[in-house]
C-alpha positions as CSV (number, residue, x, y, z in Angstrom):
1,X,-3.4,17.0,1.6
2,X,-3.5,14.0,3.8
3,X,-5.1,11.2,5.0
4,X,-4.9,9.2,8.2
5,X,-2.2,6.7,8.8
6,X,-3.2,3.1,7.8
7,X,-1.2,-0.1,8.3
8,X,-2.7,-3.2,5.8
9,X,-0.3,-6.8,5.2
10,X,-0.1,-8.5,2.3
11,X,0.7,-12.2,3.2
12,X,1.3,-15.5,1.9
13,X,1.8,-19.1,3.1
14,X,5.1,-20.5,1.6
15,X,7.7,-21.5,3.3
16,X,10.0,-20.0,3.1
17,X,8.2,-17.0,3.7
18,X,8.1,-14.8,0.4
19,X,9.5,-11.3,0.2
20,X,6.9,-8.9,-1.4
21,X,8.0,-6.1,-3.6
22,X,6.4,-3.7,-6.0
23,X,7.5,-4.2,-9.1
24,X,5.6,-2.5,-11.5
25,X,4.2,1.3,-10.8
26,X,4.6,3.9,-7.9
27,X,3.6,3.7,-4.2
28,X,1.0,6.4,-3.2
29,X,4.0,9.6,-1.8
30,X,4.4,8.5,1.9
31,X,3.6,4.8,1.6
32,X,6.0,2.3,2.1
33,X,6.0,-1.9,1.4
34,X,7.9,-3.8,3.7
35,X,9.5,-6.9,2.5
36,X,7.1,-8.6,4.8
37,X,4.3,-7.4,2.9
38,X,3.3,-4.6,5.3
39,X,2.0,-1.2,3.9
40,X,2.2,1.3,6.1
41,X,2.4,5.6,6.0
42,X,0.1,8.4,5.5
43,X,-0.3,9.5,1.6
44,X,0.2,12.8,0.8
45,X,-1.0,12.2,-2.8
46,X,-4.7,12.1,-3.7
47,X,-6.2,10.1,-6.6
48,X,-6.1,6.7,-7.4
49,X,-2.7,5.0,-7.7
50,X,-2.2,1.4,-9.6
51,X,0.7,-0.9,-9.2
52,X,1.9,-4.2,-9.2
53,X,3.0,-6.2,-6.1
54,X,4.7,-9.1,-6.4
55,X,5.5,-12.3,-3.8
56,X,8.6,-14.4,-3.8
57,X,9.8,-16.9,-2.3
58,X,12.0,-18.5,-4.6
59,X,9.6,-21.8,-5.0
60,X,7.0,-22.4,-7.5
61,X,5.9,-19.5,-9.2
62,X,5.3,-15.9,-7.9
63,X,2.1,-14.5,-6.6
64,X,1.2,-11.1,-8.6
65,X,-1.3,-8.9,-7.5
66,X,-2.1,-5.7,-9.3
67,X,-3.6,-3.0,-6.8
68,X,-5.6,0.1,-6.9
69,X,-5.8,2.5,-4.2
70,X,-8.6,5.7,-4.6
71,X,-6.8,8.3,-1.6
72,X,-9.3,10.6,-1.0
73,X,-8.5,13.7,1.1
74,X,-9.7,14.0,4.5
75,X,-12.7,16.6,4.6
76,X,-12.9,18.9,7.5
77,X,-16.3,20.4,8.2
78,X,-16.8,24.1,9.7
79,X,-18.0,25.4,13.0
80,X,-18.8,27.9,14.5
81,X,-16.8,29.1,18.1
82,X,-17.0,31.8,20.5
């Protein structure tokens, strides 16, 4: 099972920049979180997947956002060749 290959940022506006982390839960099996906020991959894992990510930059207190993804399989219809 698969889906297609996404790219989506989480960002803030501190400065310093913040580093972004999950820090509570699982990443969806073939998505990854750059430090720069960045998810990126192509899940191989159906079903909706919760976790935490968190923002830091080491000033003031953290950003914490709890997300949930719903992967749902891509569908391929039939046809008919010769």
């Amino acid at each position: 099972m698969s889906v297609s290959p996404t790219t989506t940022r989480v960002h803030g506006d501190r400065n310093p920049a913040p580093t972004v982390a999950v820090t509570d839960g699982v990443l969806p099996s073939g998505v990854t979180l750059s430090e720069q906020g960045v998810f990126s991959g192509t899940s191989t894992t159906g079903g909706a997947h919760t976790f935490t990510v968190t923002a830091s930059s080491g000033i003031g207190d953290d950003a914490v956002l709890e997300v949930t993804v719903d992967i749902t399989p891509a569908t391929w219809g039939s046809f008919a060749g010769s």
